[in-house]
C-alpha positions as CSV (number, residue, x, y, z in Angstrom):
1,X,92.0,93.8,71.9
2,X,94.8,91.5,72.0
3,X,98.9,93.2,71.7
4,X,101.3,91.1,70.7
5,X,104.4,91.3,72.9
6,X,107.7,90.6,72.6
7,X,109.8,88.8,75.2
8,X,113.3,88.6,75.8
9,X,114.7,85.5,77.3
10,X,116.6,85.9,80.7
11,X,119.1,84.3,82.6
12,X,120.4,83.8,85.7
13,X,121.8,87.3,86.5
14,X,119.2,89.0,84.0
15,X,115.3,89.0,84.1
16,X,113.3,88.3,81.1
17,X,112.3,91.5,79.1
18,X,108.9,91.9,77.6
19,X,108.1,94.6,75.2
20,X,104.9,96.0,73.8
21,X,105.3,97.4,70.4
22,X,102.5,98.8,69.9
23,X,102.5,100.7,73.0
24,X,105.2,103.4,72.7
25,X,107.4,103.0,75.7
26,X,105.6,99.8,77.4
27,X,108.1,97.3,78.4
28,X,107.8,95.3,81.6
29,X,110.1,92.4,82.7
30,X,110.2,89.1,85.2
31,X,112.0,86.6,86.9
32,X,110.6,84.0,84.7
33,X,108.1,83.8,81.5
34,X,105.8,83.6,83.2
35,X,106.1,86.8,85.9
36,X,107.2,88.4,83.1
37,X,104.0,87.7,81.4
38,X,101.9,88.7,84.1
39,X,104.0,92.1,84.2
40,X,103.5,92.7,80.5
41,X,99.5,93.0,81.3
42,X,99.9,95.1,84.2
43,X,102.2,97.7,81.9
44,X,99.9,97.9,79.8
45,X,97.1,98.5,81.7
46,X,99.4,101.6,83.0
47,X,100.1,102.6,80.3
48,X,96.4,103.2,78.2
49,X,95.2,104.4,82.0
50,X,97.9,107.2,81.9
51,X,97.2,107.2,78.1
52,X,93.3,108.1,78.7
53,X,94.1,110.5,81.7
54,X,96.9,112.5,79.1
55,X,93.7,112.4,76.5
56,X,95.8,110.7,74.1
57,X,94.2,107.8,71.7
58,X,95.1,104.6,72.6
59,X,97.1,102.7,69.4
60,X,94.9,99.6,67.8
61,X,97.5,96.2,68.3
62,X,99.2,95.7,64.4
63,X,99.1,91.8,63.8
64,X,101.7,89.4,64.9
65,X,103.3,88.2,61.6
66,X,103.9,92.1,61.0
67,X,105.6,92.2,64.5
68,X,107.4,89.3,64.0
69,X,108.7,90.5,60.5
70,X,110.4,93.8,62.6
71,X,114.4,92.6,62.8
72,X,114.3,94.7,65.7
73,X,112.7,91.4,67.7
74,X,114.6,88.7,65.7
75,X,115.3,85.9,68.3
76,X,112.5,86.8,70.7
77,X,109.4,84.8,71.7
78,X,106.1,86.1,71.3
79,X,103.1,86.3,73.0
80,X,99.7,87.9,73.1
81,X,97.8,89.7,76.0
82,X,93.9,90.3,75.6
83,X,92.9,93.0,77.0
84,X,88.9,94.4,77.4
85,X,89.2,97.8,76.4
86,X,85.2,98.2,77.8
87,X,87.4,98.2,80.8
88,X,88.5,101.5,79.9
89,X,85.6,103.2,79.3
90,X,85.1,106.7,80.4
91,X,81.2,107.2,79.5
92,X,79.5,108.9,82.0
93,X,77.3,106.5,84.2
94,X,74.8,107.3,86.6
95,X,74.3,105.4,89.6
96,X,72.2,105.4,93.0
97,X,74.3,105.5,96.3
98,X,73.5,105.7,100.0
99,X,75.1,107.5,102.6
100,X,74.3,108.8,105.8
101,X,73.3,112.6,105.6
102,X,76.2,113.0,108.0
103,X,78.6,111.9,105.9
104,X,76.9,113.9,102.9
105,X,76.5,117.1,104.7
106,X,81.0,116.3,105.0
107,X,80.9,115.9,101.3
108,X,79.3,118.5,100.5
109,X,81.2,121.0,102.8
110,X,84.6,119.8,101.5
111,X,83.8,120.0,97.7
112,X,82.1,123.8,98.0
113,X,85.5,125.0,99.6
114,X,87.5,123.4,97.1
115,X,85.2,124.4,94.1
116,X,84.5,120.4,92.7
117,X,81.0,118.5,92.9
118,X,80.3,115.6,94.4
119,X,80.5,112.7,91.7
120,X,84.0,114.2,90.8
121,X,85.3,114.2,94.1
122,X,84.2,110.9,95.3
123,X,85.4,109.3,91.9
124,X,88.8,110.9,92.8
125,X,88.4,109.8,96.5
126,X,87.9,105.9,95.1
127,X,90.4,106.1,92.5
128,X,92.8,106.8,94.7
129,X,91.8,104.3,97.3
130,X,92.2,101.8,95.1
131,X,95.6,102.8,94.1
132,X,96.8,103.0,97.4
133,X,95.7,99.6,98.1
134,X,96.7,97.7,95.4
């Protein structure tokens, strides 16, 4: 899906402003177009992943020319960030790992105690890996 966004021109004391008007609240900025750009994509990622985690329906992107139109954003440049919603896709997929038993019997141990299973936990456990790190 691609959202138009909107993008304020900055200066030299003020960075560049980009807003996603589709997106209730998703506004990023940069030290130039193109950081600001860049930054746009990223906030929007955020913002359907906390979107999808809240269980709230993720807006389809209204057209340009009707964004455009909006006096709100007279004077602004636009753009337009595509972005694979299939990347957001929360169907259920199995899958075949290997681990040492060790490390399973670990697994297994931690999850009874805490009352989750494994596929939950070690989604969690990689999810938050991956945040950490990024």
């Amino acid at each position: 899906m691609k959202y138009p966004i909107a993008i304020e021109a900055g200066s030299k004391t003020t960075a560049w402003g980009v807003v996603v008007p589709d997106l209730p609240g998703c506004f990023s900025a940069g030290d130039s177009p193109d950081e600001a750009y860049a930054m746009a994509r990223e906030a929007i990622e955020l913002w359907i992943n906390t979107a999808l985690d809240a269980d709230q329906p993720i807006p389809k992107a209204r057209t340009l020319v009707e964004h455009m139109a909006d006096p709100e954003y007279k004077g602004w440049a636009w753009g337009m960030i595509d972005i694979d919603l299939a990347d957001f896709d929360d169907t259920v997929e199995r899958i075949n790992i290997t681990v040492p038993r060790r490390v399973l019997r670990q697994i297994d141990k931690y999850v009874a105690v805490r009352h989750e299973n494994r596929s939950g936990f070690l989604a969690r456990a990689a999810l938050e890996s991956i945040y950490e790190h990024a």
